[in-house]
Backbone as CSV, one residue per row, in Angstrom:
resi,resn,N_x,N_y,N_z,CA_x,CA_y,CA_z,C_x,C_y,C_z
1,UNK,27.876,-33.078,33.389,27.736,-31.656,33.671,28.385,-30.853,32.553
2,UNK,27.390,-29.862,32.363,28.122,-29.328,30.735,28.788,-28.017,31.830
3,UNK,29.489,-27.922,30.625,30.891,-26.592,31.463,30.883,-25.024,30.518
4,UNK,30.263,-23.561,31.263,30.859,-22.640,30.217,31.473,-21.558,30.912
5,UNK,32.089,-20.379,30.002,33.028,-19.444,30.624,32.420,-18.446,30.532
6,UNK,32.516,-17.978,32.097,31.729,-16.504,32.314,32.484,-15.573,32.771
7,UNK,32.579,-14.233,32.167,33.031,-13.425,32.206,32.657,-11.769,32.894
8,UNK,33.319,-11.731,34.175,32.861,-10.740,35.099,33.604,-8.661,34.437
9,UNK,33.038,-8.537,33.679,33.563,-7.148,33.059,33.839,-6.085,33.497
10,UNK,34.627,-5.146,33.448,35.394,-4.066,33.760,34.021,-3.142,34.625
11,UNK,33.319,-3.264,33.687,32.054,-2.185,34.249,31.289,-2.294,35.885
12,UNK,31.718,-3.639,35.408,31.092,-4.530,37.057,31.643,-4.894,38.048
13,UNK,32.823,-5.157,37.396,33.932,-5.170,38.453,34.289,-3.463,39.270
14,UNK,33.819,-2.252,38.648,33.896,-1.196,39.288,33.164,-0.791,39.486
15,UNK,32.075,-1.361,39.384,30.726,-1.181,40.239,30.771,-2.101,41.625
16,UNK,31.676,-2.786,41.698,31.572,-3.221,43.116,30.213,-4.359,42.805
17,UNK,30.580,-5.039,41.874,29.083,-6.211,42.120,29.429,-7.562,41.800
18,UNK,31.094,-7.937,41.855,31.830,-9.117,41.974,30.680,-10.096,42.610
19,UNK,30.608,-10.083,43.990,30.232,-11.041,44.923,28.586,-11.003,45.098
20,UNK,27.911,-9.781,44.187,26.306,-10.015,43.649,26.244,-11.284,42.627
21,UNK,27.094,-10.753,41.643,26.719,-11.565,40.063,27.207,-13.018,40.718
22,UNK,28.513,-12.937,41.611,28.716,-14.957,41.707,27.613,-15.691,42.624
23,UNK,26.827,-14.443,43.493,25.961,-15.321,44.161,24.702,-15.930,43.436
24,UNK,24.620,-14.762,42.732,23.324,-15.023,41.978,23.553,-16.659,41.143
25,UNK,25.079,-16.695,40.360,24.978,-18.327,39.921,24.857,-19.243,40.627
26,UNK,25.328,-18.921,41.605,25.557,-19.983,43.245,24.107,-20.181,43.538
27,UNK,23.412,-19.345,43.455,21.834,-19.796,43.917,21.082,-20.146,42.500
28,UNK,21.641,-19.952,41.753,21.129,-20.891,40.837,21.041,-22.336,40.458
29,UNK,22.267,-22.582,41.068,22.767,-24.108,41.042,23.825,-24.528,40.512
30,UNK,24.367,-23.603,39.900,25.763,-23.713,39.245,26.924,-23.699,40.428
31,UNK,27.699,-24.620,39.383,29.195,-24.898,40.211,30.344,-24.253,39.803
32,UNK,31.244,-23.211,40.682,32.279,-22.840,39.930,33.243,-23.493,40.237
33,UNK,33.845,-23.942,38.924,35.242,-24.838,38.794,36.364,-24.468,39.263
34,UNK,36.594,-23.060,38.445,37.293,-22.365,38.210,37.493,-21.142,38.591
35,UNK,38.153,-19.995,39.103,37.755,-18.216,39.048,39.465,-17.825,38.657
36,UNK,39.471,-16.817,38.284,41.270,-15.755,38.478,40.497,-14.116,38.345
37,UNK,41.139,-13.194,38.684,40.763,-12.051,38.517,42.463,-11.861,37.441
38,UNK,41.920,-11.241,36.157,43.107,-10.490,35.447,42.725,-9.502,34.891
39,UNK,43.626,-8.811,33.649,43.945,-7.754,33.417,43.561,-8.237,31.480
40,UNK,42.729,-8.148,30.863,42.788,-8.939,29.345,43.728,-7.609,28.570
41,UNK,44.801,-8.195,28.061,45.345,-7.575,27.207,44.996,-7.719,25.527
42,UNK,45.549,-7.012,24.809,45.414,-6.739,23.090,44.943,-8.430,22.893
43,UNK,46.481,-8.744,22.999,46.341,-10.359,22.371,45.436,-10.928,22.766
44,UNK,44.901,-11.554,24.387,43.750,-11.831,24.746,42.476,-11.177,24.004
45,UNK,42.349,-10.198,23.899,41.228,-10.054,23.401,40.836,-9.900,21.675
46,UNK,41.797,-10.356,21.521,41.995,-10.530,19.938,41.517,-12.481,20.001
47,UNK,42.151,-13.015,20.447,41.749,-14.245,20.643,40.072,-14.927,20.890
48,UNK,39.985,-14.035,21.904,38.504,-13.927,22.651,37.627,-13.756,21.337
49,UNK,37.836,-12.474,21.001,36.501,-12.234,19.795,36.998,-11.728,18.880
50,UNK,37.883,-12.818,18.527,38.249,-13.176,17.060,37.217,-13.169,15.424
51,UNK,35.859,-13.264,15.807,35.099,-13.274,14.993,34.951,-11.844,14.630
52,UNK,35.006,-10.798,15.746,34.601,-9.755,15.982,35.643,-8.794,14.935
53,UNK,36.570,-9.346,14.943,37.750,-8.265,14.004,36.993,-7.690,12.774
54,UNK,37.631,-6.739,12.783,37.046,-6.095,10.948,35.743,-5.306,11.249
55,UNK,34.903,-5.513,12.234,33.631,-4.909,12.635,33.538,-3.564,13.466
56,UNK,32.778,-2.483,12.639,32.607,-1.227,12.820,33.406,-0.648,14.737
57,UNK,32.600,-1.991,15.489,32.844,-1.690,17.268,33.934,-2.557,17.399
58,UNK,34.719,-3.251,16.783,35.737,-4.199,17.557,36.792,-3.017,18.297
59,UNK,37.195,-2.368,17.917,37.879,-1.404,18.907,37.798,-0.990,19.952
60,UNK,35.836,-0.491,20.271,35.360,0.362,20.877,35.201,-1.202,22.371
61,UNK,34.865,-2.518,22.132,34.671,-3.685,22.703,36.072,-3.795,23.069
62,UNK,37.330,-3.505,22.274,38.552,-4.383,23.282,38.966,-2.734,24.019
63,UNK,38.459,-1.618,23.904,39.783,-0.592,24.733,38.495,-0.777,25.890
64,UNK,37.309,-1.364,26.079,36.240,-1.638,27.387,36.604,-2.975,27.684
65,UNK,37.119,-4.323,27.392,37.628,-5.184,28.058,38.517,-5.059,28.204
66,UNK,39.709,-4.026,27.853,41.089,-3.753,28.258,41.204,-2.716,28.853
67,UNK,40.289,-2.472,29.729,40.039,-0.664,30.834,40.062,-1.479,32.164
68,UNK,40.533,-2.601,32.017,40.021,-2.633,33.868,40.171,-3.884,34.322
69,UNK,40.437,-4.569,35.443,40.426,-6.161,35.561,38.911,-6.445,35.063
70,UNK,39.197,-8.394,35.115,37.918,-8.815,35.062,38.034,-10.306,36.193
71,UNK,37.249,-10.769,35.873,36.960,-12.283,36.626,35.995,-12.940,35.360
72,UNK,37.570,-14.335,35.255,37.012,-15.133,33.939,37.040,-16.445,35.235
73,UNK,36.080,-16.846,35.174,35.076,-18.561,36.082,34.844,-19.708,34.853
74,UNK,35.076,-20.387,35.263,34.132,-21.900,34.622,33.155,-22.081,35.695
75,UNK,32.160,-21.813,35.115,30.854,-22.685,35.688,30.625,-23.868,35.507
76,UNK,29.675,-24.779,36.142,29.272,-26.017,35.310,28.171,-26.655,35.996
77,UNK,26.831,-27.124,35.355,25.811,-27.537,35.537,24.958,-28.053,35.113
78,UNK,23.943,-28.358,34.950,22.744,-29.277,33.990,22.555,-27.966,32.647
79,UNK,22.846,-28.230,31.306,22.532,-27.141,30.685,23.127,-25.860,30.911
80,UNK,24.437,-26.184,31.185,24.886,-24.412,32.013,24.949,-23.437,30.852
81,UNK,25.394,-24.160,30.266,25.269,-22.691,28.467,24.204,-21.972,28.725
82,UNK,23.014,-22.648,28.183,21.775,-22.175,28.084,21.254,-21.453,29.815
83,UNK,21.455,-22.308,30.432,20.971,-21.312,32.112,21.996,-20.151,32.436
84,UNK,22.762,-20.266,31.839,24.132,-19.595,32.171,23.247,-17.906,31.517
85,UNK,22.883,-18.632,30.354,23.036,-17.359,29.387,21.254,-16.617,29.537
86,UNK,20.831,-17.885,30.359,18.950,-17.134,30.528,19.184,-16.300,32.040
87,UNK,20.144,-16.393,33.099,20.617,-15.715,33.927,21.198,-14.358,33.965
88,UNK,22.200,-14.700,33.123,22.607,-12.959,31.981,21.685,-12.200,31.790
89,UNK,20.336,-12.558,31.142,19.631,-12.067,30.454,20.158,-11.160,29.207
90,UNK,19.537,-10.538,28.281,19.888,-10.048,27.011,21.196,-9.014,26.835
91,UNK,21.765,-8.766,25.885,22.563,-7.924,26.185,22.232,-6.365,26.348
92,UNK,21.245,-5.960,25.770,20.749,-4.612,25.885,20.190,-4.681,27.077
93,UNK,20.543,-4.619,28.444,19.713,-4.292,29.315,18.421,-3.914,29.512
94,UNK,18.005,-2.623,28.724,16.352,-2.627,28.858,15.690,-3.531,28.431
95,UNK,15.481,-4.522,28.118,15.468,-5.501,27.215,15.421,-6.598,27.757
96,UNK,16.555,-6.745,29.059,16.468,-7.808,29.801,15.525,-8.009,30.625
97,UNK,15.097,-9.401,30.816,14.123,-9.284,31.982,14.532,-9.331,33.715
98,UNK,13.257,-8.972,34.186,13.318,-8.377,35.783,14.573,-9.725,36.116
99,UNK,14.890,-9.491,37.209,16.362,-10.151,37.891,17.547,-10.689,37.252
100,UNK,17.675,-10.811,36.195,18.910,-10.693,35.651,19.634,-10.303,35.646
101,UNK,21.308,-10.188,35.743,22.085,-9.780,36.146,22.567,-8.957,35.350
102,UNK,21.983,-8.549,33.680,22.154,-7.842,33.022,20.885,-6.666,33.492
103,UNK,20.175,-6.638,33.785,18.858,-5.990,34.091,19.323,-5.058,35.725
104,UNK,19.730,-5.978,36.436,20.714,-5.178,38.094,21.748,-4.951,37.498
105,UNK,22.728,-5.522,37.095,24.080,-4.527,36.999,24.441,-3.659,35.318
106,UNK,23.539,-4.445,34.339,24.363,-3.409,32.801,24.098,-1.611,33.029
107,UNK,24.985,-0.973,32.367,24.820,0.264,32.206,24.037,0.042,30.473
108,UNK,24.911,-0.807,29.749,24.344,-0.234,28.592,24.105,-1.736,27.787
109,UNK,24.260,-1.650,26.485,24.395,-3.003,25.538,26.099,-3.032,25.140
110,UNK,26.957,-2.371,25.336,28.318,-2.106,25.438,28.698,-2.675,26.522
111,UNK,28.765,-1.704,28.218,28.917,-1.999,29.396,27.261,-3.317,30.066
112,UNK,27.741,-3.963,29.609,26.383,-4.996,29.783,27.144,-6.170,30.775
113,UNK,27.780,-5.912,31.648,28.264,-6.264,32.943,28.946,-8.056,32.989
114,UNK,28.375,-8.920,32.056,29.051,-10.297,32.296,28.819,-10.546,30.462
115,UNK,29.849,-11.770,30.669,30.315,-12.316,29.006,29.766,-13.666,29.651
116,UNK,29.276,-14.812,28.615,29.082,-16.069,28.651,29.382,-16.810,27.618
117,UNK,29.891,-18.128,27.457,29.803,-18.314,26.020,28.609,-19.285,25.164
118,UNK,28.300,-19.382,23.948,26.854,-19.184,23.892,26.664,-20.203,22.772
119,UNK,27.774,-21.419,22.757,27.752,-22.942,22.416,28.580,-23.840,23.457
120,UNK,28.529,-25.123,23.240,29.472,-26.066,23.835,31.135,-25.874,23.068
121,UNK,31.601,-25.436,21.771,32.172,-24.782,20.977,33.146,-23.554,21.763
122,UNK,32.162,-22.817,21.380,32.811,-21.933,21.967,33.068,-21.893,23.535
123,UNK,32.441,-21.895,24.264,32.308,-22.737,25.829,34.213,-23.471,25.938
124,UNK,34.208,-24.631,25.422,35.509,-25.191,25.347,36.990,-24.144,24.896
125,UNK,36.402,-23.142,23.648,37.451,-22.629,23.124,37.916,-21.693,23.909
126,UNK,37.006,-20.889,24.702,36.679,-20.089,25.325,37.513,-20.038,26.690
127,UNK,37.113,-21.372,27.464,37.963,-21.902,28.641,39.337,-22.049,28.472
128,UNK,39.165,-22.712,27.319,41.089,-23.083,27.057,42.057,-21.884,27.321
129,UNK,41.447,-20.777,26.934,42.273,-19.286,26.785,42.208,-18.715,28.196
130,UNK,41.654,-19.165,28.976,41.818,-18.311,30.473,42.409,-19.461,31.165
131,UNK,41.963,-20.762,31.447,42.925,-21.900,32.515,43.126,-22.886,31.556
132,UNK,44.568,-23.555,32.637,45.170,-25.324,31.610,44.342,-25.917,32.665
133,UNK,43.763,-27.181,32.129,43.447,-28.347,32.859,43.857,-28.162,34.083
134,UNK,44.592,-27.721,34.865,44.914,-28.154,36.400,44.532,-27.323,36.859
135,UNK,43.972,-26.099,36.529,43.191,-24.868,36.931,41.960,-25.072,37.016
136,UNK,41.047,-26.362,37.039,40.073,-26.609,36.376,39.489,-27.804,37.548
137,UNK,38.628,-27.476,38.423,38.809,-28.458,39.999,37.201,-29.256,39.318
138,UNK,36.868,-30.326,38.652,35.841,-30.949,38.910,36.018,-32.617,39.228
């Protein structure tokens, strides 16, 4: 069972659509390992999207993952990267297709309601930074 980290965002979390977006994986077939609801601070999100530094929006991306709790999950399932991330659908919402959880809950390509990660790579690096191994029930 491949394993990735999904990320429930500020936007969605105050939209009240926590217990939409986890059902929707749950009826997909995915297993959650893992859940915590927190608070991502500077450092966290410097870590997170580390690639992202130096780029025109990295600011405008951490003061919107640092506005609000979130809910960081390990999923895990046949292909969960890839189903994980065809579930999301695109990040620009209009864009996404019908039932996706970017398509029901994004406001925008900014506020675009869940994070996934989008190798086995990053997936691993990804997890490490929200739970240790004993946080981690498979």
């Amino acid at each position: 069972m491949e394993k990735t980290l999904v990320l429930i965002k500020p936007d969605a979390m105050k939209a009240h659509h926590i217990g939409d977006i986890i059902k929707i994986y749950e009826e997909k077939g995915l297993e959650i390992l893992a859940a915590k609801m927190l608070k991502m601070d500077d450092k966290l999100a410097s870590q997170h999207y580390y690639e992202h530094i130096g780029r025109p929006y990295y600011g405008e991306l951490v003061d919107f993952m640092t506005s609000g709790p979130i809910i960081a999950m390990v999923l895990a399932g046949e292909d969960a990267i890839a189903n994980v991330r065809k579930i999301n659908g695109k990040t620009n919402p209009a864009e996404a297709e019908e039932g996706t959880i970017r398509k029901l809950y994004a406001a925008s390509s900014g506020e675009n309601a869940v994070h996934a990660s989008d190798s086995p790579e990053s997936a691993a690096r990804e997890i490490s930074l929200y739970f240790s191994a004993t946080e981690i029930f498979d």
